[in-house]
C-alpha positions in Angstrom: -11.3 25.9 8.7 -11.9 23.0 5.9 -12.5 19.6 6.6 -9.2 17.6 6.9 -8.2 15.8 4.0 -9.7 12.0 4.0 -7.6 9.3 2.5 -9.0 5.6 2.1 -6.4 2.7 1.4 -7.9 -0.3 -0.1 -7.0 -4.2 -0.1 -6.5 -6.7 2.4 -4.9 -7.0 5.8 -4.1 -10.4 7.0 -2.9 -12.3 10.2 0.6 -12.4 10.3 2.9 -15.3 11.9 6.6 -14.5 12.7 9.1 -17.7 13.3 10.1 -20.4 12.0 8.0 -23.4 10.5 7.5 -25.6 14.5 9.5 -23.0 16.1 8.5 -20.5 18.2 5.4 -18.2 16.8 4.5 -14.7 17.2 1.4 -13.4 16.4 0.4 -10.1 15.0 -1.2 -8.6 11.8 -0.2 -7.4 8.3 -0.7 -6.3 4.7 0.5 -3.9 2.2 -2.6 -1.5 1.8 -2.8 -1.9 5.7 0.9 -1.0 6.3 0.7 2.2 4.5 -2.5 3.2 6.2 -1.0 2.8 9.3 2.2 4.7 8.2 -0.4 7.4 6.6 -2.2 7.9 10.0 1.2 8.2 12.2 2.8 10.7 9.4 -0.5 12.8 8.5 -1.4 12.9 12.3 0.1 16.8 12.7 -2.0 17.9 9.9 -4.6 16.5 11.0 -5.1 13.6 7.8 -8.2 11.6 8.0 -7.3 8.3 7.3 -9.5 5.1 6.8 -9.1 1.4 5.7 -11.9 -0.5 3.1 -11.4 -4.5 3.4 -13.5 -7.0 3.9 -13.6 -9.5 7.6 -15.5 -12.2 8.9 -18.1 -12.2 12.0 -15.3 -13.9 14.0 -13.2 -12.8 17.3 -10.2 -12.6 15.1 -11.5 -10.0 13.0 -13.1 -8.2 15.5 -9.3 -8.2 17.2 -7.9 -6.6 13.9 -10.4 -4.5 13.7 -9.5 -2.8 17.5 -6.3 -2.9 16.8 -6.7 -1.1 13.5 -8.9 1.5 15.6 -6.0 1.9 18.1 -3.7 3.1 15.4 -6.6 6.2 14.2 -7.8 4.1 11.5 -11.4 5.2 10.8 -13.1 1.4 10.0 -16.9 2.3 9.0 -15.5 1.3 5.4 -15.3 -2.4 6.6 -17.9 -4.9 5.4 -18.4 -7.8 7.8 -19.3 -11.1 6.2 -20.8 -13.9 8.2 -18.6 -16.8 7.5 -15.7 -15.4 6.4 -12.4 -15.4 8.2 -9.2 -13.1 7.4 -6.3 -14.8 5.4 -3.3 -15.9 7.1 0.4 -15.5 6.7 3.8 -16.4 7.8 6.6 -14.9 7.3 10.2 -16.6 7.7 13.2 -14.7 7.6 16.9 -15.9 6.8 20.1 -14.5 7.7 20.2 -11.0 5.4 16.9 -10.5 7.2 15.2 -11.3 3.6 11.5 -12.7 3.8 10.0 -16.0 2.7 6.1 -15.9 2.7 3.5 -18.8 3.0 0.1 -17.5 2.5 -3.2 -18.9 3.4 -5.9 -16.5 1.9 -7.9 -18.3 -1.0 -11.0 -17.7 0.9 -10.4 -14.6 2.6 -13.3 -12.4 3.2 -11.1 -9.6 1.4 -11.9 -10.8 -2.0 -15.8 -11.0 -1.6 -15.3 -6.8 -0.8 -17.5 -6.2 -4.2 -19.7 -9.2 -3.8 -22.8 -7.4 -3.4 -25.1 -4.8 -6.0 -23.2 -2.1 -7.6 -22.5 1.2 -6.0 -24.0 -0.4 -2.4 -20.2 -1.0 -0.6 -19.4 1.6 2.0 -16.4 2.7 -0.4 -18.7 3.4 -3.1 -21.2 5.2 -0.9 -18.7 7.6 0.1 -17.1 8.1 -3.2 -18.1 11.8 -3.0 -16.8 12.4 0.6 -12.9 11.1 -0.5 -9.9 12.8 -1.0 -7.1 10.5 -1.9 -7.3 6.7 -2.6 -4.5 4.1 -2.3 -4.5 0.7 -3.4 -1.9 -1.9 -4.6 -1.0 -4.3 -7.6 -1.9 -6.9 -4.7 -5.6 -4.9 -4.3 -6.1 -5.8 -7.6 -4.6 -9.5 -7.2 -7.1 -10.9 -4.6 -10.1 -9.4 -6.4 -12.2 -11.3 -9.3 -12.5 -9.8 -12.2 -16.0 -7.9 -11.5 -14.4 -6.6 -8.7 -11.9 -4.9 -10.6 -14.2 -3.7 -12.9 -15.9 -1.8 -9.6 -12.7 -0.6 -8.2 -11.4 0.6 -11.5 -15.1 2.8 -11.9 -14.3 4.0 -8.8 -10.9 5.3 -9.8 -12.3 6.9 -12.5 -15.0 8.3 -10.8 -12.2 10.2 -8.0 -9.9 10.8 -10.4 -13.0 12.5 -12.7 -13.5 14.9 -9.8 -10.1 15.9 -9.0 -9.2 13.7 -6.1 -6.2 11.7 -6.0 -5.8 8.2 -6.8 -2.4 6.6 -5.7 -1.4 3.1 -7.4 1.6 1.2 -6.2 2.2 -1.7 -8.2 3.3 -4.2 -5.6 3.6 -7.1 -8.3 3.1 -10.9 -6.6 2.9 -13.0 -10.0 1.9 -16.4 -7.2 -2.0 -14.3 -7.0 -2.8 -13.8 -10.6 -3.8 -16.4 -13.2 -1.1 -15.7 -15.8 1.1 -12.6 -16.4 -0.8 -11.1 -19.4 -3.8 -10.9 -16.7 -2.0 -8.9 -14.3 -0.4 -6.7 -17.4 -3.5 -5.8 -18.3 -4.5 -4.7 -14.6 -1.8 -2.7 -13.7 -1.7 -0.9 -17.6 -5.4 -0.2 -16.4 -4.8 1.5 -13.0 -1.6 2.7 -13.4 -3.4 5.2 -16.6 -6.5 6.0 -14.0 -4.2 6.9 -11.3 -2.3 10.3 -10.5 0.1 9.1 -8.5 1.9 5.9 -9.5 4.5 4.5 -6.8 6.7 1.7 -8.5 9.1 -0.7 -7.6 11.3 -1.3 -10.4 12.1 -5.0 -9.6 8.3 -5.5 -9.5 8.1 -4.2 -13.1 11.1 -6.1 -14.5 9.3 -9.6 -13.2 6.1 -8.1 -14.3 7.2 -7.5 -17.8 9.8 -9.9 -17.9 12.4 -7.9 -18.8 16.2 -8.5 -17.4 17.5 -5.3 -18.5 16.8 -2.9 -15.8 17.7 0.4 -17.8 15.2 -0.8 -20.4 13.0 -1.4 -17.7 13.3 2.1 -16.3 12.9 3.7 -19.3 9.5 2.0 -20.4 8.4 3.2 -16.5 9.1 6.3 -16.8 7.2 6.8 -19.8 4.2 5.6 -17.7 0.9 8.2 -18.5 0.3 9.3 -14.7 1.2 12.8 -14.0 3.3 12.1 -10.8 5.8 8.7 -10.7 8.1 7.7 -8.2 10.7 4.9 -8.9 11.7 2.9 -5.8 15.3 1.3 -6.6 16.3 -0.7 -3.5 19.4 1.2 -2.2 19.8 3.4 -5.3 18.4 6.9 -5.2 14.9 7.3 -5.5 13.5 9.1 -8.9 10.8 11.6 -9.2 9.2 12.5 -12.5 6.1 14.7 -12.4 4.9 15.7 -15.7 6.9 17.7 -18.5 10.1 17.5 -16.2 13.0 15.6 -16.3 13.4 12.5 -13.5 15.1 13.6 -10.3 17.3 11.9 -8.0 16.6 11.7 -4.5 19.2 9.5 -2.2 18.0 6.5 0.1 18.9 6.3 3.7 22.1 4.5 4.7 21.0 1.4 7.2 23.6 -0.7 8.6 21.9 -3.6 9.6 19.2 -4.9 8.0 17.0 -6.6 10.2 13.4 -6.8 7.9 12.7 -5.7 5.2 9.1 -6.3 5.3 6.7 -3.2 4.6 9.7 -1.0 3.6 8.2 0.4 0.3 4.8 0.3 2.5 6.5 2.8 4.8 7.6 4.9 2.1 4.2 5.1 0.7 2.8 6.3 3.8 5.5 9.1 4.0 5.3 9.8 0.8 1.4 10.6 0.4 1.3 12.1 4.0 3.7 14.7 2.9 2.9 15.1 -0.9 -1.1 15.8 0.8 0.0 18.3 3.3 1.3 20.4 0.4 4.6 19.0 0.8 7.2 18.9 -2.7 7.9 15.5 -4.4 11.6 15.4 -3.7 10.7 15.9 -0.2 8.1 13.9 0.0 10.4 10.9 -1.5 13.2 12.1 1.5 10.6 11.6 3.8 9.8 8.0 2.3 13.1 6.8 2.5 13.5 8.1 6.1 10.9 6.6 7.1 11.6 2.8 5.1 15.5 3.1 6.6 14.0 2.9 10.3 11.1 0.4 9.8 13.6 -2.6 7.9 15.6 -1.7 11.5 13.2 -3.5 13.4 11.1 -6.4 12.8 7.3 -6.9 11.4 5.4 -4.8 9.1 4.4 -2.5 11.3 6.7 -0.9 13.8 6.1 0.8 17.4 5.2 4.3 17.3 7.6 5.3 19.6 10.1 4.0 17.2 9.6 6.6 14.6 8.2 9.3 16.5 11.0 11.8 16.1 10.0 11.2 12.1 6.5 12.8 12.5 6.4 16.5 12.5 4.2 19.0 10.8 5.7 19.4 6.9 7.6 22.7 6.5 
């Protein structure tokens, strides 16, 4: 028997607050590359999917709580750096009505962004570049690194993606954490060419690009160079394009009540690569996304209980 497949998911994972500004609080933990991991773990668990999380903590209580808790959910951590000083960034999440999200961040100094701050090629991640199967990171991954820490991650990418392992970019676009937009354009035109699986939310692209047109939009995505794209529409069906076919259509789950929407392309990420590295086809894979984002924007926080969505995890057929 082979080794299982190893997947590392790369960014930041930050405390989360829940409530309303001098209200009551609730306290837990969040963060896009750190959603999907978690999503990754639970789906992958049947085939028996290896999944770890690289960030960047502080020497504090706080992030030696997230990093339990992370452990809890079958993350592997050894890719973690530690930072004396540091402290994880901070978050709060409002939500109205609709169950649509307002965000307040506190992260400027997060130990997340110093991930790369030491000599080249000595960060756990870069020391285990030959042991890793798959790597996921985010438009947001990029974001809250400085520039020579993109320079690393980005010959890391090549370096997997050189091999034959898969690289997996979603472009999770938050214009408030780059300098300007031509910046960020120049980021994601970078890793989405390196990567070999491109995940995409198309309102992310239209503010990314500024373009109001979402057909024109769509069709500049899908001419993206990655072998393997998926378009995330909201409620509109998912599209799948691998390379020399045509798009295909695959329909998104009926919800009818909305309670958060936070981490709901997250969750689809997580289904989506757990299924598509079992061996699983991209139309099903995308099914399995959207099955998966329909029951976590039914309950509240990024990351829902397990019990919640265990009838969703089962080995791929």
């Amino acid at each position: 028997m082979g080794r299982p497949v190893r997947v590392v998911s790369f960014g930041e994972c930050m405390l989360e607050l829940q409530g309303q500004a001098f209200g009551d609080m609730r306290q837990t933990y969040g963060g896009d590359t750190l959603n999907t991991a978690v999503y990754l773990a639970r789906c992958g668990a049947a085939t028996g999917l290896r999944v770890d999380y690289a960030t960047a903590l502080g020497d504090d209580t706080l992030s030696s709580g997230l990093l339990e808790r992370w452990q809890a959910e079958g993350l592997g951590t050894g890719l973690v750096r530690r930072l004396a000083g540091k402290l994880p960034g901070l978050y709060l999440i409002e939500l109205d009505g609709r169950g649509e999200r307002r965000f307040s961040y506190w992260r400027d100094q997060a130990a997340a962004r110093a991930y790369f701050d030491t000599a080249p090629g000595d960060t756990p991640l870069e020391r285990e570049a030959d042991h890793i199967d798959a790597l996921y990171l985010s438009g947001i991954s990029l974001a809250i690194l400085p520039p020579a820490g993109r320079e690393r991650l980005a010959a890391l990418a090549g370096r997997l993606r050189a091999r034959g392992a898969t690289v997996a970019f979603d472009n999770n676009y938050r214009p408030r954490l780059w300098a300007d937009p031509d910046t960020a354009r120049a980021a994601f035109s970078r890793f989405s060419a390196l990567a070999s699986i491109a995940l995409v939310t198309l309102d992310d692209e239209q503010a990314l690009w500024g373009e109001s047109d979402a057909g024109v939009q769509l069709t500049r995505t899908l001419a993206l160079p990655c072998p393997e794209l998926v378009v995330k529409r909201g409620a509109a069906a998912t599209l799948v394009r691998l390379a020399g076919q045509a798009p295909a259509e695959v329909p998104t789950e009926r919800v009818d009540q909305v309670v958060d929407t936070t981490a709901a392309g997250d969750s689809f990420a997580g289904g989506y690569l757990a299924a598509r590295l079992a061996g699983v086809g991209a139309e099903a894979a995308a099914a399995a996304g959207n099955r998966l984002a329909a029951r976590v924007v039914q309950h509240r926080g990024a990351v829902i209980p397990a019990a919640a969505m265990s009838d969703l995890i089962a080995a791929p057929r």
